[in-house]
Structures are given as C-alpha cells and as structure tokens.
C-alpha positions as CSV (number, residue, x, y, z in Angstrom):
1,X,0.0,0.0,0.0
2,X,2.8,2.7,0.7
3,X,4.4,1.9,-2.2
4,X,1.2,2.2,-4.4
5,X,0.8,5.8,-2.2
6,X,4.1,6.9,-3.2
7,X,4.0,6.0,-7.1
8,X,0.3,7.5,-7.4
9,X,2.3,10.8,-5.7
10,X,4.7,10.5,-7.8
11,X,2.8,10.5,-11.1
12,X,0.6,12.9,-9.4
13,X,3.6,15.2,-9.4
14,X,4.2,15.0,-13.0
15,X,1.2,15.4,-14.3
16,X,1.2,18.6,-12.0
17,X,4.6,19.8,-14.0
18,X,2.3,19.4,-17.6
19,X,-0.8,21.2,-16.6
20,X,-1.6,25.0,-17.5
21,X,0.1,27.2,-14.8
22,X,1.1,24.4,-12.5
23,X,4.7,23.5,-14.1
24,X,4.8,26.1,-17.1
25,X,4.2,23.6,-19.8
26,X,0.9,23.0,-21.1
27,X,1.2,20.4,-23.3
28,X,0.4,22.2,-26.4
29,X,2.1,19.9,-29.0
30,X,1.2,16.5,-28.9
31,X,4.1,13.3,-30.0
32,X,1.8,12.1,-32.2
33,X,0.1,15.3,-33.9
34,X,-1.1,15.1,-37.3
35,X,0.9,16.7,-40.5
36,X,-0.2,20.4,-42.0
37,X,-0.3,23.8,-41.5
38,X,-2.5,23.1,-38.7
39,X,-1.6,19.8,-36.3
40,X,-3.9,18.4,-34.9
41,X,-4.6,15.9,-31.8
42,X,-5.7,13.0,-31.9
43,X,-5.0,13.0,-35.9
44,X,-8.1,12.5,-37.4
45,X,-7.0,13.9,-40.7
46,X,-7.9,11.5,-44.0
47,X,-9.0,8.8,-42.0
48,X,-11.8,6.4,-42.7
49,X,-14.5,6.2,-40.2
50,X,-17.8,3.9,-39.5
51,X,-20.5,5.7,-39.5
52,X,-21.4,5.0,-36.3
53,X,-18.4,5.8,-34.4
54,X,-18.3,8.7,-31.5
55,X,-17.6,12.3,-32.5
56,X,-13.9,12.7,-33.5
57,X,-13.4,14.8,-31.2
58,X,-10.0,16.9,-31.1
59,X,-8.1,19.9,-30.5
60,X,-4.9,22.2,-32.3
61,X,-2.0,21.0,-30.3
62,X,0.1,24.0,-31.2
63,X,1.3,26.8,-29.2
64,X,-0.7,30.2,-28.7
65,X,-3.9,28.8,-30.8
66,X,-6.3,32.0,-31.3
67,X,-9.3,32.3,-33.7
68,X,-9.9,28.9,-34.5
69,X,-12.5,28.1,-36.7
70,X,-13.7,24.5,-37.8
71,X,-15.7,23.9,-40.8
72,X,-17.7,20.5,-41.5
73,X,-19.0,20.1,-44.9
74,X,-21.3,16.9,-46.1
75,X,-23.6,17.6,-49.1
76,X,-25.6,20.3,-47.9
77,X,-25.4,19.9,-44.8
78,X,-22.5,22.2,-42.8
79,X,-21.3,22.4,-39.2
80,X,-19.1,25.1,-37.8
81,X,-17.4,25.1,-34.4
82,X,-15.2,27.6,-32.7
83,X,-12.4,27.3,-30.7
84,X,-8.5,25.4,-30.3
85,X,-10.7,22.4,-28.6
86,X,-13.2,21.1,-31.3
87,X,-15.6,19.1,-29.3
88,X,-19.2,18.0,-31.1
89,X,-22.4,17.6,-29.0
90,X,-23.2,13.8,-29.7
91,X,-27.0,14.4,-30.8
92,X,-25.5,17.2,-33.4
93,X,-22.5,14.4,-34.2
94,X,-25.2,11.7,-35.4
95,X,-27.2,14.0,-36.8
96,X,-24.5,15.3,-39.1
97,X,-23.7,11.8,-40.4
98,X,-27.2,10.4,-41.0
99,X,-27.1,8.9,-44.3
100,X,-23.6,9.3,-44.9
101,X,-22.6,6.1,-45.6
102,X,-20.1,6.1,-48.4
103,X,-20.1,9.9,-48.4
104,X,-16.8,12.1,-47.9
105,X,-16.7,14.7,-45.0
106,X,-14.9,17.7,-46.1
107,X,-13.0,19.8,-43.0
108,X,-11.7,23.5,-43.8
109,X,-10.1,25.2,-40.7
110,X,-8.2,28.4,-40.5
111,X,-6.3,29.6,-36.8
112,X,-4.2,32.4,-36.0
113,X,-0.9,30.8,-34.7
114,X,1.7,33.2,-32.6
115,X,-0.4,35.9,-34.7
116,X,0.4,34.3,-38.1
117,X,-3.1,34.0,-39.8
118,X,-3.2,29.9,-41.3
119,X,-5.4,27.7,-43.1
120,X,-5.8,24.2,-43.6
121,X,-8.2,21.3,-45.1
122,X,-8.4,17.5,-45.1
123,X,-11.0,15.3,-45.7
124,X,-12.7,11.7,-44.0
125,X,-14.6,9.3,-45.4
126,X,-17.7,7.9,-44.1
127,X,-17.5,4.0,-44.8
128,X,-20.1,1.5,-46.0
129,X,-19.3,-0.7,-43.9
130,X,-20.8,-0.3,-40.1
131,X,-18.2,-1.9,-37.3
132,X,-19.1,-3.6,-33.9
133,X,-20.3,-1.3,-31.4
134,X,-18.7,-3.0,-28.1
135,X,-14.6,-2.4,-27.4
136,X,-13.5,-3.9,-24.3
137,X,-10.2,-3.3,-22.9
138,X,-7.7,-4.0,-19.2
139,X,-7.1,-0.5,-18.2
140,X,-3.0,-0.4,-16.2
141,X,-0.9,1.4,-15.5
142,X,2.0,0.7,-17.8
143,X,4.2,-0.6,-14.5
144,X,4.8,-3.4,-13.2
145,X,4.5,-2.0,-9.4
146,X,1.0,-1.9,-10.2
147,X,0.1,-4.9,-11.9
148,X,-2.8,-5.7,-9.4
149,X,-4.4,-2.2,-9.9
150,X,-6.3,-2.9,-12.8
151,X,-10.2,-2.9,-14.2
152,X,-11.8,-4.3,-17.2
153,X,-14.4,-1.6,-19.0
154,X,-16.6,-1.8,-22.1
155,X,-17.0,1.1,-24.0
156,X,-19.6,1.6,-26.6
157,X,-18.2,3.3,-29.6
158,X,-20.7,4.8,-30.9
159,X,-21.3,7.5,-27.7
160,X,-18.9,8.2,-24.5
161,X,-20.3,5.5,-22.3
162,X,-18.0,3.0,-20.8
163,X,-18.9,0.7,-17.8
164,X,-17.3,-1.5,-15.9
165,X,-17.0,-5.1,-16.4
166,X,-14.6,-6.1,-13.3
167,X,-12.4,-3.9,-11.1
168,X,-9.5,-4.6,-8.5
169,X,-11.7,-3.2,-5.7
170,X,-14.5,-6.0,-6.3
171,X,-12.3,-8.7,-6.4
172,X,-9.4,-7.9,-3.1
173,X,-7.2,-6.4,-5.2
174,X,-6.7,-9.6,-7.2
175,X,-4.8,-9.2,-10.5
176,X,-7.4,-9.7,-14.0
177,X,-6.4,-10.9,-16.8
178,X,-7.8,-9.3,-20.2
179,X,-11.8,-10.2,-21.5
180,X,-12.0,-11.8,-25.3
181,X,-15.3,-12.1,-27.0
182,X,-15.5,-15.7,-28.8
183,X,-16.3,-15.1,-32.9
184,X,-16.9,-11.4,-31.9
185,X,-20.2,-11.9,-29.9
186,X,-21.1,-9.9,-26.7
187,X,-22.8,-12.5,-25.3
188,X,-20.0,-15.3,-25.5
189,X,-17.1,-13.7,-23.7
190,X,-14.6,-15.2,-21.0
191,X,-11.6,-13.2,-18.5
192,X,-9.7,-13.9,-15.6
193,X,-9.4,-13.4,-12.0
194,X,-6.2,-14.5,-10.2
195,X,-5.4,-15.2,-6.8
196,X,-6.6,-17.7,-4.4
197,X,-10.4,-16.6,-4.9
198,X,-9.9,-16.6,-8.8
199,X,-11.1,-18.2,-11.8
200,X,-12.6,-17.7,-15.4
201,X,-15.5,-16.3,-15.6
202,X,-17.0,-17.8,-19.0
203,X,-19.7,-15.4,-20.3
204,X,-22.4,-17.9,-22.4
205,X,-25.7,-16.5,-23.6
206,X,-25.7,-14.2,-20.5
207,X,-25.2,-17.2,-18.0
208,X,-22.0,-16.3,-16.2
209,X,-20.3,-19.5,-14.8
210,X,-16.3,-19.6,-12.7
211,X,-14.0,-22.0,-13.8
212,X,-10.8,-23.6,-12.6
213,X,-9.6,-24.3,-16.4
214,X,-6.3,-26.7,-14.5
215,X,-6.1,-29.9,-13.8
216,X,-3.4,-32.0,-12.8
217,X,0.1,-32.4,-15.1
218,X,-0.8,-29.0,-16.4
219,X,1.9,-26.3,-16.1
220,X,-0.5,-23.8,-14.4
221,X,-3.9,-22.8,-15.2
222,X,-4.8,-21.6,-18.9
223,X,-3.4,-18.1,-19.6
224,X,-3.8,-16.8,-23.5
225,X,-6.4,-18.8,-25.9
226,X,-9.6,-18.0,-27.7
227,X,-13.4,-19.4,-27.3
228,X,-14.5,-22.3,-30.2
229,X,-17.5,-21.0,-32.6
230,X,-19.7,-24.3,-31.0
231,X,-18.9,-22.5,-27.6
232,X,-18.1,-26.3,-26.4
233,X,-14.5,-25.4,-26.4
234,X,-11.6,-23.1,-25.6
235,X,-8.1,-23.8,-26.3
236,X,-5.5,-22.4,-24.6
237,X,-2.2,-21.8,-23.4
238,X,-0.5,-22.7,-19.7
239,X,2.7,-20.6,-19.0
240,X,5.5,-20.5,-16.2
241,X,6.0,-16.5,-17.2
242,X,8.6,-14.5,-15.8
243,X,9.1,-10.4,-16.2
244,X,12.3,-9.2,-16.6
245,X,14.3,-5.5,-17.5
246,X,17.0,-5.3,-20.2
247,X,20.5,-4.0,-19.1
248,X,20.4,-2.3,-22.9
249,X,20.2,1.6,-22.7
250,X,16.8,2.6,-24.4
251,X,14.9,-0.6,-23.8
252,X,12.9,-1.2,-21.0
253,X,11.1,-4.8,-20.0
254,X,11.1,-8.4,-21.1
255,X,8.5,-11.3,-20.0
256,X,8.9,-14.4,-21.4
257,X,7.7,-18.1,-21.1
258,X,10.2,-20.7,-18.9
259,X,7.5,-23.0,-20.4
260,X,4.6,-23.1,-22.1
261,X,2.2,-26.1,-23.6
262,X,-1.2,-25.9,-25.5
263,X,-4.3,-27.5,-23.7
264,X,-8.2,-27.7,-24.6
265,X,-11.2,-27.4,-22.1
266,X,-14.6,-28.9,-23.0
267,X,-16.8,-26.7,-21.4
268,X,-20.1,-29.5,-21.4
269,X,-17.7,-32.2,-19.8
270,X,-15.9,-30.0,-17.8
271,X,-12.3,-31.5,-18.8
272,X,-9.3,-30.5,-19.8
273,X,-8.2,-32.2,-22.6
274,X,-4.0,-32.1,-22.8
275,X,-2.2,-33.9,-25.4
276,X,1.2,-35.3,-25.4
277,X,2.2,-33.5,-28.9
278,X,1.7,-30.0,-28.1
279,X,3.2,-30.4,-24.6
280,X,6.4,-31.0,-25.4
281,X,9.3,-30.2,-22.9
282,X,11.6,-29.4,-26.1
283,X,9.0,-27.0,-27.2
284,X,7.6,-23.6,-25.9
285,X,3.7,-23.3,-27.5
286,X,1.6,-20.2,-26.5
287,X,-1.1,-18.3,-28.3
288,X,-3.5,-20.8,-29.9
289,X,-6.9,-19.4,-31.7
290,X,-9.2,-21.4,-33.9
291,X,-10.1,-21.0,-37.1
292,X,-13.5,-19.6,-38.2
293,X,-15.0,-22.5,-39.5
294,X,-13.5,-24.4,-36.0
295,X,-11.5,-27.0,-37.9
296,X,-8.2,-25.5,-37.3
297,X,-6.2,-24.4,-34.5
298,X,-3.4,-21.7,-34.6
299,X,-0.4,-21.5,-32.1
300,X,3.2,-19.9,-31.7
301,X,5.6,-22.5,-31.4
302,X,10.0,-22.0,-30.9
303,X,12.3,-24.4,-30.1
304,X,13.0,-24.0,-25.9
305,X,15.8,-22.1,-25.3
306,X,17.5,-21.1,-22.0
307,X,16.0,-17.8,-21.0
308,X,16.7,-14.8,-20.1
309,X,20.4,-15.4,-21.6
310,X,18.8,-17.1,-24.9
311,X,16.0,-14.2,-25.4
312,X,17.2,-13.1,-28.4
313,X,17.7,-16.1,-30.1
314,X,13.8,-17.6,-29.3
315,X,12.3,-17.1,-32.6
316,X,8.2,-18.1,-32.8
317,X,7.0,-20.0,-35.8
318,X,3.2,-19.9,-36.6
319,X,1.5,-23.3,-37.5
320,X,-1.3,-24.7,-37.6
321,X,-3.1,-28.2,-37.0
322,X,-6.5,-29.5,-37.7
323,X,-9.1,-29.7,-34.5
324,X,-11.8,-32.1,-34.5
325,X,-15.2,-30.3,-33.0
326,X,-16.6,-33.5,-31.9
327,X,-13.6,-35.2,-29.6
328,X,-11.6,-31.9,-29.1
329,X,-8.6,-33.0,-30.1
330,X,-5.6,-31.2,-31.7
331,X,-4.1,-33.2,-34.7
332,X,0.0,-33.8,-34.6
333,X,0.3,-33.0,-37.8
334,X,1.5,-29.2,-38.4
335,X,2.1,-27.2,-41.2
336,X,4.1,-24.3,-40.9
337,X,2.6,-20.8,-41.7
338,X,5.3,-18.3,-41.2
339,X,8.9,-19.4,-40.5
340,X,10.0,-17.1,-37.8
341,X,13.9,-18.7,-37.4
342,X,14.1,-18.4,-41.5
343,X,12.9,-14.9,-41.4
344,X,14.9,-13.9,-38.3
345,X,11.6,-13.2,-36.7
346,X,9.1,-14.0,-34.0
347,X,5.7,-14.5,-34.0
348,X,2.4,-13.8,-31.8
349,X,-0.8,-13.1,-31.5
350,X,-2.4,-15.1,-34.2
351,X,-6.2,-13.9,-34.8
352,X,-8.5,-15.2,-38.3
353,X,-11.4,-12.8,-39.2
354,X,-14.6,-14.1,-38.6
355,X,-15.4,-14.5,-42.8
356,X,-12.5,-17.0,-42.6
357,X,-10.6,-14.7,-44.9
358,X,-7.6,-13.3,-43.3
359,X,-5.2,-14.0,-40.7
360,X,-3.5,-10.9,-38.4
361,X,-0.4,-11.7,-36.6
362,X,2.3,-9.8,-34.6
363,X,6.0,-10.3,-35.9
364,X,8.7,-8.7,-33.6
365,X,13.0,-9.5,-33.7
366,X,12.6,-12.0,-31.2
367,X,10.4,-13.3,-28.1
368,X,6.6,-13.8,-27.2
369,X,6.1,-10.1,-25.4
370,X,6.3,-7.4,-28.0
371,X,4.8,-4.3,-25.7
372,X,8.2,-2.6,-25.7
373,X,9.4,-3.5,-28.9
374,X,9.1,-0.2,-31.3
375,X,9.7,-2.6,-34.7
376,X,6.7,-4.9,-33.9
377,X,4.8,-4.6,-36.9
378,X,1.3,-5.8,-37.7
379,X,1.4,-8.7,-40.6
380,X,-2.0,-10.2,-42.9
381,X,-2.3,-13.1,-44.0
382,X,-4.4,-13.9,-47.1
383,X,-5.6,-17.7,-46.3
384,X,-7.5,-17.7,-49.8
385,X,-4.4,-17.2,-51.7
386,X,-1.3,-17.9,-49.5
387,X,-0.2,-14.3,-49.8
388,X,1.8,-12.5,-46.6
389,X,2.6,-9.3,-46.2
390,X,3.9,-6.4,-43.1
391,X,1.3,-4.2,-42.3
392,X,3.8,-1.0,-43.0
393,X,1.2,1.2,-44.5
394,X,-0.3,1.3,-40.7
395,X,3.2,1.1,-38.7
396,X,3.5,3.7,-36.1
397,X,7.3,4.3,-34.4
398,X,6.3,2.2,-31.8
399,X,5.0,-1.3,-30.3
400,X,1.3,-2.6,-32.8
401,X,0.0,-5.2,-31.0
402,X,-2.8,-7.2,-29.5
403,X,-5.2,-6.7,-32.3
404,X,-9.1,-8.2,-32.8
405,X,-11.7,-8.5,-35.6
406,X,-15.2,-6.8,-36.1
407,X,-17.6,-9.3,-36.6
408,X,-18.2,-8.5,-40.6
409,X,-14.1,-9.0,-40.8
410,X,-14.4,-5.2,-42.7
411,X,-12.8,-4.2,-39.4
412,X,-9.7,-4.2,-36.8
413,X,-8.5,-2.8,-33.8
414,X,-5.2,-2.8,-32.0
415,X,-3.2,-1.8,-29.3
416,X,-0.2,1.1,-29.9
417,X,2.2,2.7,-27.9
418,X,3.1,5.2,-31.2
419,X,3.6,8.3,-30.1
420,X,4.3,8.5,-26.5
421,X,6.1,4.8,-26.2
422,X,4.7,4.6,-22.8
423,X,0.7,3.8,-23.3
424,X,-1.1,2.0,-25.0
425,X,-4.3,3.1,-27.1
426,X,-6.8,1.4,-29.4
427,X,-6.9,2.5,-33.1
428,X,-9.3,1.4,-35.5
429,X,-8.6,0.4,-39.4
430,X,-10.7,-0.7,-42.5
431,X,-9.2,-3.7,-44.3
432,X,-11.5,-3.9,-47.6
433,X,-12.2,-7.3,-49.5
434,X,-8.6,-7.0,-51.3
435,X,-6.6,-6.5,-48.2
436,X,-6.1,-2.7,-48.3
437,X,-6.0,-0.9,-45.3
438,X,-7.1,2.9,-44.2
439,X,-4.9,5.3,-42.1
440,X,-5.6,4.0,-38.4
441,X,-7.5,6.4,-35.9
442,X,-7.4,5.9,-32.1
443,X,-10.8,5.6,-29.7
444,X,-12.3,9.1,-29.8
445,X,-12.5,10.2,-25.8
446,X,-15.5,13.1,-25.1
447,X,-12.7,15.4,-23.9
448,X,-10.0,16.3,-26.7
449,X,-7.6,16.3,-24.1
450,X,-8.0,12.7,-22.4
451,X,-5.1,11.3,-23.8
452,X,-2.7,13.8,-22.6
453,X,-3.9,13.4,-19.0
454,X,-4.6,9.8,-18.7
455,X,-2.6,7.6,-17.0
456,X,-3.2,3.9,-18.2
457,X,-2.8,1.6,-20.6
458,X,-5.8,0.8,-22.8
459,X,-4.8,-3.4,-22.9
460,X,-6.1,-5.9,-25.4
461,X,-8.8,-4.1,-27.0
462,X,-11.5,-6.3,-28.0
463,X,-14.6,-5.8,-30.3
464,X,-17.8,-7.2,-29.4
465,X,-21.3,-6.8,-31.9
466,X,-23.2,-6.4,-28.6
467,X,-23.0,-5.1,-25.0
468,X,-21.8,-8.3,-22.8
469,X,-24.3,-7.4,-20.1
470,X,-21.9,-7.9,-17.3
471,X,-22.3,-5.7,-14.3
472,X,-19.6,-5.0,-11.3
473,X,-22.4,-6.6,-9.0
474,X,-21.4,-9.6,-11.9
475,X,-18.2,-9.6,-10.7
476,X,-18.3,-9.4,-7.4
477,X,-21.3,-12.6,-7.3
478,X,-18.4,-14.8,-9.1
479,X,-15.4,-13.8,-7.4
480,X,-17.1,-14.9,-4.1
481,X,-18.6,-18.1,-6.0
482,X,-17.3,-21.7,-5.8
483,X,-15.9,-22.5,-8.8
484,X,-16.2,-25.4,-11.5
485,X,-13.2,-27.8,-10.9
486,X,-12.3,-29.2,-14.2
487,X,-10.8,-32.6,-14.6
488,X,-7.9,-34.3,-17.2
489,X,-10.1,-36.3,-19.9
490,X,-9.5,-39.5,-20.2
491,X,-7.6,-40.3,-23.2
C-alpha cells in the first residue's frame, strides 16, 4: 500500500509539471500530432470512419492557438465550431452523419498561430461498412508495481459510455487478466481473476459460470487462448512466465515463457483435454486461436531455449493443426505458416477474421512479449491465396499489437504505444475485401484532451457486436462463487 501511495504521488507530481500554470508547460504539442499547416490531436485527418463511431473529437495541439474556426461540410449539410478544442455535442454528431454512408466529410479550418493568420483542409470518409459497437479493454498502469491495480471496462463506440465489467476493488485487489469475445459476440465472452479466490468467468448467452480451467500435469492454469465457434470449447495456453528489465540503454522490459504447452477445455464435460504432442518439454507453444469454421487451430511454437540469456535467439513460428469439433482434439500434424527462425523473426498473437478470410499476426526480432518493442509490426495473411505481407502502410514508431476483428471481418483494432512509447491506445482500421487498409485512428474520448492526461494503458482491445451485459455486481457474485473444478479427460 505505501508503495502504491508513493508512485500514485509520484505520477501525481508530474502530471502537475504538464498542466496549464502548474509547471509552465501545457502540453500544447502533442508526439503524435497530425501533419499540415495546422496539427492536430488526436490525428483525425484523411482517415476512414464507421458511420457509427463517437464524435472525432479533437483539438490544435500548437502553441498560442487563437481564432480557430472549424468547418464541417457533407452535401448540404454544414457544421461550424469555434475554438482550439473542437468538441461536437453527440445528438448534433449523429445528426451530421445520418445517411452518410459512403459519403466524404470535407474539414476547412483556419487559426491564427503566434499571430500568423493559417489555413488548412483535409478530408474523411464515411464508410459503408458499419463496425461492432462494443470495445473492451484491461485499463493499467504501464508498470509493473502496479500490476494488481487494474479494471476491465466496455466502452460503446458509438457515444462516451464505458462501464465496468470487473475492477480490483471488487475482487481484493486480485490481479485480472484481459476479456476476449469468442467469434466477436457480446454474449459469448470469458476473462480472468487470479489469486486464491480466482477463476474464469466464462460469459455464455448471459449465463456467467467460474472456472478452474487446470487440472493436474498442467503447467499452471490456462493463460492466452480464444473461445470455439460451437462455444463447447476453448483452447488455450498454460505458462510459467517470468518479467524481466533489459541491461540495454533505451529498452525497458522483457516477460517471457520458462515453459509453455497448449491445452483444450470442453466446457459440457468440464475437462481438460492435454495432449502429449503439443506439450512437449523441447518445445515452448503459447497463443493458440481457432479457425473460423472451428476446424483448425493456430499456435506460436519456438524451439525452448534457456531464457533470459537465450532471449534473443527464441524465434516463434506460426502453425497450424487441424481440431476435431466432436472429440476436441488437436491433430499432430502441423504445417508451418510463417517461419520465424528463417525470417529472423518471431511471432504472436495469431487472430482469423470471422469471414474465414484473413489472418492478423504480430511479428517482432525476437520473443513472445512485443509491448516494448518499437519494430513490432502488424502482418496479414491472405488464407484464400497464401499471400503475406507487413502491415507497413499502418506502422507507427512504436509497439502494434494485440489486435481483434469486427464481426463482418471489414474491421480491426489494435493496441499502440506510437507516439508516446509509454501507453497503449486502441486504433481502428478498414481492411477492404482486397486487403487494403485505411490510415488508423485511435478511440475518440469526449474530452479532446484525455489522452494527454490519462494515466493507463488501454490493454487488449476487443470488439464485441453487442454489450456483454456484465455488471460490477457480476463480478463481485463470481469472485465470491465456488468455482467449476475441471478434470484431465480421459484419453
């Protein structure tokens, strides 16, 4: 507790040195401000948008901003809004993009800038294609003092309302690990308490039920893995993960796997079904998600190496094996996806659109945790023709990662640290029926200054086509509930 005091006193502290007449700085110029004349924060220039996403709400993040004037044009329809802070009221917002569905929004804005009178314009365009209304996302602090400090929120996009699915004060302070949606669906979800009271708490057509997803020979209970289509299933991942901090000037923190095994739980039988070949002690296997049809399962696999020493040389491959949806089981035979060793690379973070289409993974130098590794880079996979390719058109100068599908596949978000290097953010991107993406744009906040003042992480952003339902009085109920032991299967 004192040392939880003294960092929030800490932070406190800074953030007092950035504000407006507290330190002399007010942060006027934002890291990752948008190109022109006039720079903006967040950039919201030439992006593509749903049309039912929040206001875009932002602000000119340059010094001594006077006279600003901001000027929408759609059609015939025009909005204009004074001031360095351009903030829309949300009935006004929805109002403005009614019909605007494959329509561009024209912006014309003009400033005076240390008295020098200057004009600028860009445009956005309104997509076709609608996107999941549900994000949910682990707020942290980026530390690892307070790893225990943490709540899960939803946040409907399309307005400012977020609510909270699970926080540390319902559950003792007990650490939580991130909520997943299975195929996209608010109604079939599953996260994680830890700690002596913990569980999963599997989310299935609104019936919330704790599980102990362990059973003995397991390395620990599950830790990454992704909900089957049939919602019988889950596979998963069981790790022995250890953080550690890099000696290197300029880079910051390491966790990787001492070991690491693939498992499946049946959810009617409640079993856990663990097989020989994809436990291997020669082996490290970790990230596992299905396929969309549920006939496939996709994992990270490296050769083990002896870690932290060998870090740089564990290199993740990305295979994949066939799953049977009747027995659960996990084929041994493999083919290879993407050889990380023969392309000096690692994998993580597999995910296949729901349409079956694509397939989004994270490549990085080396290792399984790419938060703090500014070259990790977004890659696509086409599965109809074979064709791989890096995401560079979307790179920011920092850590892309942990990345999930809308439900019509037309959509993605993912967690970046661009910008700042320190916290994470969700931004969105269109990915059209040939592959080609749109310039990303981050999770519009109510207040154009939010993300200079907030201090946590948005982790694991993750859409859902529906509100899960879940309540903190949820949370609280199955953190005090007995939980479901699960049992090895007998094979």
């Amino acid at each position: 507790m004192r040392t939880s005091l003294i960092s929030r006193l800490f932070l406190a502290g800074l953030l007092c040195l950035a504000l407006p007449g507290c330190g002399g700085r007010d942060l006027a110029v934002a890291p990752d401000g948008s190109a022109g004349p006039l720079v903006i924060y967040p950039d919201y220039k030439e992006v593509t948008i749903p049309a039912n996403i929040a206001p875009l709400n932002f602000r000119y993040a340059m010094p001594d901003v006077r006279k600003a004037k901001t000027t929408f044009s759609l059609g015939d329809r025009t909005v204009t809004i004074r001031g360095a802070e351009v903030e829309w009221r949300l009935g006004a917002w929805k109002a403005f993009l009614a019909g605007a569905e494959g329509k561009t929004i024209t912006v014309k804005a003009e400033a005076e800038v240390g008295g020098q009178p200057l004009t600028d314009q860009w445009s956005i365009f309104v997509s076709e294609d609608g996107m999941d209304g549900w994000l949910t996302y682990r707020l942290i602090e980026p530390s690892y003092q307070m790893y225990n400090e943490v709540s899960i929120r939803e946040r409907c996009v399309e307005n400012f309302r977020e609510t909270i699915i699970c926080d540390h004060t319902l559950t003792d302070n007990a650490c939580m690990n991130c909520h997943v949606h299975g195929q996209s669906r608010g109604d079939y979800s599953l996260y994680y308490i830890r700690g002596p009271k913990g569980g999963s708490i599997l989310n299935q057509d609104g019936k919330l039920r704790k599980l102990t997803l362990n059973a003995p020979g397991m390395l620990s209970a599950t830790v990454y893995g992704e909900l089957h289509p049939s919602g019988r299933f889950g596979v998963f991942s069981t790790n022995i993960i250890i953080p550690s901090f890099h000696t290197l000037a300029g880079t910051r923190m390491e966790v990787y796997d001492t070991g690491s095994d693939l498992t499946v739980a049946d959810f009617e039988k409640n079993e856990m079904i663990n097989l020989p070949h994809i436990a291997r002690a020669d082996k490290f296997e970790t990230f596992p998600c299905f396929s969309a049809d549920g006939r496939s399962v996709y994992y990270c696999v490296a050769d083990t190496v002896a870690v932290p020493e060998g870090i740089f040389e564990l290199k993740y491959d990305l295979v994949r094996a066939d799953f049977d949806p009747e027995s659960g089981r996990i084929s041994e035979q493999v083919d290879t996806v993407w050889n990380g060793r023969a392309n000096n690379d690692s994998v993580c973070h597999p995910k296949v659109s729901p349409d079956g289409r694509w397939l989004m993974f994270t490549v990085a130098d080396y290792g399984t945790f790419p938060l703090f590794h500014t070259e990790c880079t977004l890659y696509l996979a086409d599965l109809r023709t074979g064709e791989i390719r890096p995401l560079d058109e979307i790179k920011g100068d920092k850590s892309d990662s942990y990345h999930s599908w809308s439900s019509n596949s037309r959509w993605f978000v993912f967690a970046s640290k661009r910008g700042d290097g320190q916290y994470g953010k969700p931004y969105f991107c269109h990915l059209d029926a040939e592959g080609r993406t749109t310039k990303p744009f981050v999770l519009p906040q109510k207040n154009s200054r939010f993300y200079n003042y907030t201090l946590k992480s948005f982790n694991v952003p993750d859409l859902g086509n529906a509100s899960t339902g879940m309540t903190p009085r949820d949370a609280r109920r199955m953190f005090k509930a007995e939980s479901e032991v699960f049992t090895q299967a007998n094979l």
